[in-house]
C-alpha positions as CSV (number, residue, x, y, z in Angstrom):
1,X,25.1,1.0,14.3
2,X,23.2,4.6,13.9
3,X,19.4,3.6,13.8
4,X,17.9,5.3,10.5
5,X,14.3,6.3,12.2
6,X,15.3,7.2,16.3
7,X,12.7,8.4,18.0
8,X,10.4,9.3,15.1
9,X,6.5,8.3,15.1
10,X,4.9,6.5,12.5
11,X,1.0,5.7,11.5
12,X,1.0,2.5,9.3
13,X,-2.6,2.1,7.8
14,X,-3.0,-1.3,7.2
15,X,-0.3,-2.5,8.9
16,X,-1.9,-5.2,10.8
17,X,-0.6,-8.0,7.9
18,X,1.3,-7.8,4.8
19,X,3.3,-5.4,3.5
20,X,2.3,-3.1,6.5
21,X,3.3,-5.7,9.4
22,X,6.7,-5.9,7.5
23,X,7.0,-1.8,7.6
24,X,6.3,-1.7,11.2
25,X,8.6,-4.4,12.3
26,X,11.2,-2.9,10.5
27,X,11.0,0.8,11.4
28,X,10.9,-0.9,14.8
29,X,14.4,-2.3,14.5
30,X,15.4,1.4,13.7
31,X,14.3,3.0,16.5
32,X,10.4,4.3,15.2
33,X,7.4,4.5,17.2
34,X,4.4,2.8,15.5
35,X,1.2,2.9,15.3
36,X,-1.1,0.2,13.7
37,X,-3.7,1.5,12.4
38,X,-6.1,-1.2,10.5
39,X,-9.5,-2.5,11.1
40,X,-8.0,-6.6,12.0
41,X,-7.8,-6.1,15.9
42,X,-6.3,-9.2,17.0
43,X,-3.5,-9.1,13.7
44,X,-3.2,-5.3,14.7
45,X,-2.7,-6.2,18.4
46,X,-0.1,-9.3,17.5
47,X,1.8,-7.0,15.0
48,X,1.8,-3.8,17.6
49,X,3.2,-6.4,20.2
50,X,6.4,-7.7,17.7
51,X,7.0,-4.4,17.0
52,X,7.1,-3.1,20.5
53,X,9.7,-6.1,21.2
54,X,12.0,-5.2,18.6
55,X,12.9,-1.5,19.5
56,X,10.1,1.2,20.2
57,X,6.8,1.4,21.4
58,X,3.9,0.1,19.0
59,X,0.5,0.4,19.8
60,X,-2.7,-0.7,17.5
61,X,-5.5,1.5,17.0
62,X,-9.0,0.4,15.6
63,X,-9.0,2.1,11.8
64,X,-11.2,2.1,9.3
65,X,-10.0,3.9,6.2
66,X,-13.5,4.1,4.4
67,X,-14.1,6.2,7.8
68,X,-13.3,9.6,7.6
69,X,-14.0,10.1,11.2
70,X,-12.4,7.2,12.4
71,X,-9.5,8.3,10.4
72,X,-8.9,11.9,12.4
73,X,-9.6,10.1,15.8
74,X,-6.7,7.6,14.7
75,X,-4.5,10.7,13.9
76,X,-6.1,12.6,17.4
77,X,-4.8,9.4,19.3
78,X,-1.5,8.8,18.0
79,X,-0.8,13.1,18.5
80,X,-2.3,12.5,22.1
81,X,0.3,9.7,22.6
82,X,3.4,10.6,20.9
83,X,3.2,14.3,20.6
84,X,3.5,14.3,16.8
85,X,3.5,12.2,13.8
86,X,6.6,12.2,11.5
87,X,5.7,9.5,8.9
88,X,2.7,8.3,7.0
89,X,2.5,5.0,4.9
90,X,-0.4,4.2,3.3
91,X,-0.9,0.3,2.8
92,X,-4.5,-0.2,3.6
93,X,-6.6,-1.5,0.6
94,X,-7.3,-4.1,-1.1
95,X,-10.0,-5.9,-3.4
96,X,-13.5,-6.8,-1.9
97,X,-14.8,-9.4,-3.3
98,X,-17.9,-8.6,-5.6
99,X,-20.2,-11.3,-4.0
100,X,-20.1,-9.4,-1.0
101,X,-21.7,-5.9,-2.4
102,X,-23.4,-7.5,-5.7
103,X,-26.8,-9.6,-5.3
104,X,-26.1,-12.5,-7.7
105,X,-28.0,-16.3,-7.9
106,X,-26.1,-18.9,-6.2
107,X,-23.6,-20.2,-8.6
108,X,-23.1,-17.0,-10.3
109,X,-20.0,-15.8,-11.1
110,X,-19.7,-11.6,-11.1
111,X,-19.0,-10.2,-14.6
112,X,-15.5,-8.2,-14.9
113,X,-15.3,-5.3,-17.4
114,X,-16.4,-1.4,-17.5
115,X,-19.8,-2.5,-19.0
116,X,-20.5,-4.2,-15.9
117,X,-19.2,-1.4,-13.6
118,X,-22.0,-1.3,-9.9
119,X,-22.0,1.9,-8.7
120,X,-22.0,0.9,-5.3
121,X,-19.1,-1.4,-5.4
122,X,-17.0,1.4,-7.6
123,X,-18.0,3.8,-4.8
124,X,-16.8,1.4,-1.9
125,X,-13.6,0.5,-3.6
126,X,-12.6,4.2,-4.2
127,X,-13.3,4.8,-0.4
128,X,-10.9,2.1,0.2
129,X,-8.0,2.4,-2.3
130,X,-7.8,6.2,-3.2
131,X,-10.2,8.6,-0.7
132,X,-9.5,7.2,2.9
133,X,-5.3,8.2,1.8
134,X,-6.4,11.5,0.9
135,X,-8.1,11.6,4.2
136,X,-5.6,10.3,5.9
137,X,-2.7,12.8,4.3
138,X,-5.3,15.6,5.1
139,X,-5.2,14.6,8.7
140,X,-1.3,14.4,9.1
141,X,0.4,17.5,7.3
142,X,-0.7,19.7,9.5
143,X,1.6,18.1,11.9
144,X,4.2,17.8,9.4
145,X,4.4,21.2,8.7
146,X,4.9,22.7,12.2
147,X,8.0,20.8,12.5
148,X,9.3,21.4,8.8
149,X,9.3,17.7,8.5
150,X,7.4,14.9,7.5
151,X,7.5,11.6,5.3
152,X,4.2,10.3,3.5
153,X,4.9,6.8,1.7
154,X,1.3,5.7,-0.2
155,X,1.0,2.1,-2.2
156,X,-0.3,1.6,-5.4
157,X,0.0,-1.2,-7.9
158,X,2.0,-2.3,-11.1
159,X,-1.6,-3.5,-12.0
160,X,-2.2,0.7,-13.3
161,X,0.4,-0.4,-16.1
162,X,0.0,-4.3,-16.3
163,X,-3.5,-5.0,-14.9
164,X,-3.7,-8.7,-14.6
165,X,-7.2,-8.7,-15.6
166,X,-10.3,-5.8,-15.7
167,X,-10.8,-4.0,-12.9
168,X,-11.7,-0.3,-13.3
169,X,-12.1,0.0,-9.7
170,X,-9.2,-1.1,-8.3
171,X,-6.7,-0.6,-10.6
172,X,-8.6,3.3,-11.5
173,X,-8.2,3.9,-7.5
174,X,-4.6,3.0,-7.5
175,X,-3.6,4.8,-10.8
176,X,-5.1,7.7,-8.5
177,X,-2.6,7.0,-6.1
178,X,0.3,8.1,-8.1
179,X,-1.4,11.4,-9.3
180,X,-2.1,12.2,-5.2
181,X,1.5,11.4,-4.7
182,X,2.8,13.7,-7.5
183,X,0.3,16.7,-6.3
184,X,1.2,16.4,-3.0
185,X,5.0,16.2,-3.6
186,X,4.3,19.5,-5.4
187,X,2.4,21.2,-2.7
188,X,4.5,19.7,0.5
189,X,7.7,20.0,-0.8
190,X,8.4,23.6,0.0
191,X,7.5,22.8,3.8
192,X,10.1,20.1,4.3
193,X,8.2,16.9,3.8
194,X,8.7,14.0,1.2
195,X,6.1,12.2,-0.4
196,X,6.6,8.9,-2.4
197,X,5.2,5.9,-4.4
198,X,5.2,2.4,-4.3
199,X,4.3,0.2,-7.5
200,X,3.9,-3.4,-6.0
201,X,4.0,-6.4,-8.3
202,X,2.8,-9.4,-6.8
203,X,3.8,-9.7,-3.4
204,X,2.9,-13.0,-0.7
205,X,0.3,-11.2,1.5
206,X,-3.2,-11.8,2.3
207,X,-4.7,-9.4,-0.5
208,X,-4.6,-12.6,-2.8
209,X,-6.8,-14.6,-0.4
210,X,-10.1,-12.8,-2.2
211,X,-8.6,-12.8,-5.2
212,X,-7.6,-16.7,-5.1
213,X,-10.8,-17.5,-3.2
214,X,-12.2,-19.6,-6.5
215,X,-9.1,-21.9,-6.5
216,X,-9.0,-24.4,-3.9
217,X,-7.1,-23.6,-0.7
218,X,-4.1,-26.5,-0.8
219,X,-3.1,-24.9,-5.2
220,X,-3.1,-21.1,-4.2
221,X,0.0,-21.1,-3.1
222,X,1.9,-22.8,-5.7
223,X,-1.0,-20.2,-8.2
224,X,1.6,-17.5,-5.9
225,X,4.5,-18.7,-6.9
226,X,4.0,-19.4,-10.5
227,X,3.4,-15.6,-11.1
228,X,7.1,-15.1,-10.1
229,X,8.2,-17.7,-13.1
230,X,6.7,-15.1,-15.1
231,X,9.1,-12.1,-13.9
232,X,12.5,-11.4,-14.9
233,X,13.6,-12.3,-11.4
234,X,12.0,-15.3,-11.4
235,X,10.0,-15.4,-8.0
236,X,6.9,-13.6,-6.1
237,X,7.8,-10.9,-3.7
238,X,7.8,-10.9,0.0
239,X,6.4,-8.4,2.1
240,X,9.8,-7.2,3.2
241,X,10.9,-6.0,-0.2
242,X,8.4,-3.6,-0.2
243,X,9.1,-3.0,3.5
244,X,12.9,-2.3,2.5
245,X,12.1,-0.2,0.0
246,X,9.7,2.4,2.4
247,X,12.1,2.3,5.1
248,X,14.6,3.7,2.4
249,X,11.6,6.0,1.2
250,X,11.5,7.0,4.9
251,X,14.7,7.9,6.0
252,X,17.4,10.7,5.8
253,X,18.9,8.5,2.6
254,X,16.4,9.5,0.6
255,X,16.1,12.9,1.7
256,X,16.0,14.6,-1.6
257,X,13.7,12.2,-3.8
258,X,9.6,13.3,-3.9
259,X,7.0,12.5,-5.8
260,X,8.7,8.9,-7.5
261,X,6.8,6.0,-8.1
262,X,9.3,3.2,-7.5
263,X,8.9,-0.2,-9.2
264,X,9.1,-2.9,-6.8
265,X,7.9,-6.1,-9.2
266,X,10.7,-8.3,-9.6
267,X,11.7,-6.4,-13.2
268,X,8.3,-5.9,-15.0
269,X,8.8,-2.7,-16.7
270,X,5.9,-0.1,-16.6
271,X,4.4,-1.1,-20.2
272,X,3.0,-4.4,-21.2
273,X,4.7,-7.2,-20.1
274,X,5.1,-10.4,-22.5
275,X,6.6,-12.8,-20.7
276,X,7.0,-15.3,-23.7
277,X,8.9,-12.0,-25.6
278,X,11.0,-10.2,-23.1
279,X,11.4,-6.7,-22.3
280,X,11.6,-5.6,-25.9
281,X,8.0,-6.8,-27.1
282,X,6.7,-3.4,-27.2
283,X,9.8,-1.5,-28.8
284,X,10.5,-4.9,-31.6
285,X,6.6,-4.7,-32.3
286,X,6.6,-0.2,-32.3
287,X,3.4,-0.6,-29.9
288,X,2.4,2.6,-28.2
289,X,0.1,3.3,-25.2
């Protein structure tokens, strides 16, 4: 069977775990050249190894994406090693616990909402979820453009429309995810190269492990799988359905779609979800955004 990605070259930020480890493995299988780019060396150097056994060679590179240097050495090294770099997919992110930027008394819990907003931890979050990916894309096209081809797949979250609680930072970074994708798509698209979205719902990967780090270790993952009883579907996404759909995103089968936002959440449409009402909650009620 015809491999979908033979002999192109990939850098997968944050593809040590996750959502990322599932990409790589996958454009593996179809014949892609990897690279592993994420600041977890010994998950990096595990998931660069699988890869490398399933089809072409994978290698892990040391990454940090608040690091704008760090970033065009990453780009420098995968250039010096495969010649060129084809495809781009953004996964690297996440949410850093507050406790860990915040000075707080023991025992106290950090206070959510805009009113409460820390400068410092707004500032490190954006680095993380929104300016190392413009960064990164900087870094690539260049490439991209020479060879009149190129495929740049970023993550952001259906937490923009359906936050699951307040977080201007995270959820602001990765609503400016879908505005880079759509200027980008706009700017690229006349020199041959694609660029897409991803809208995750909840997917099985280690981002929750901050997120759940208040609930005791042997409940989160049953906490995980009660958020898919909410969803139309009726279960919590894997990392491969979002691999799936980037490998789609990345191929020649998609070679006429740029600047989408695809919904990968088990059915939640992008408005307000009421699970106890359905789809039609907004449209039976006449709510507007």
């Amino acid at each position: 069977m015809k491999q979908l990605l033979p002999d192109k070259v990939a850098i997968i930020n944050g593809g040590a775990t996750g959502m990322g480890r599932a990409t790589a493995l996958l454009f593996a299988e179809e014949g892609c050249n990897c690279v592993i780019a994420d600041v977890k060396g010994e998950e990096g150097k595990k998931t660069a190894a699988d890869a490398t056994k399933k089809g072409k060679e994978a290698i892990y590179i040391n990454c940090d994406i608040t690091d704008s240097k760090a970033i065009k050495e990453c780009v420098d090294q995968t250039v010096k090693k495969f010649g060129t770099v084809h495809i781009l997919v953004g996964c690297a992110g996440g949410s850093i616990p507050r406790t860990k930027v915040i000075q707080m008394a023991p025992g106290e819990r950090p206070k959510m909402g805009v009113e409460n907003t820390d400068e410092k931890y707004f500032d490190l979050m954006t680095n993380l979820n929104y300016k190392g990916h413009v960064i990164f894309c900087k870094e690539v096209v260049s490439y991209m453009k020479k060879q009149k081809y190129g495929k740049i797949v970023l993550i952001s979250s259906m937490g923009v429309y359906n936050p699951p609680g307040p977080s201007v930072e995270y959820h602001g970074a990765k609503a400016a995810i879908i505005g880079l994708v759509i200027n980008l798509a706009y700017e690229l698209g006349p020199s041959g190269i694609n660029v897409n979205g991803i809208l995750p719902g909840p997917i099985k990967t280690p981002f929750w492990e901050p997120v759940l780090a208040n609930i005791p270790a042997n409940e989160r993952n049953a906490v995980m799988d009660s958020m898919g009883q909410n969803q139309p579907m009726g279960r919590v996404g894997q990392p491969e359905d979002i691999g799936y759909t980037v490998l789609f995103l990345c191929s020649e089968m998609s070679s006429y779609i740029t600047g989408q936002m695809i919904n990968v959440s088990g059915g939640i449409p992008l408005g307000r979800y009421n699970p106890e009402r359905g789809f039609m909650a907004r449209a039976q009620s006449g709510e507007r955004r």
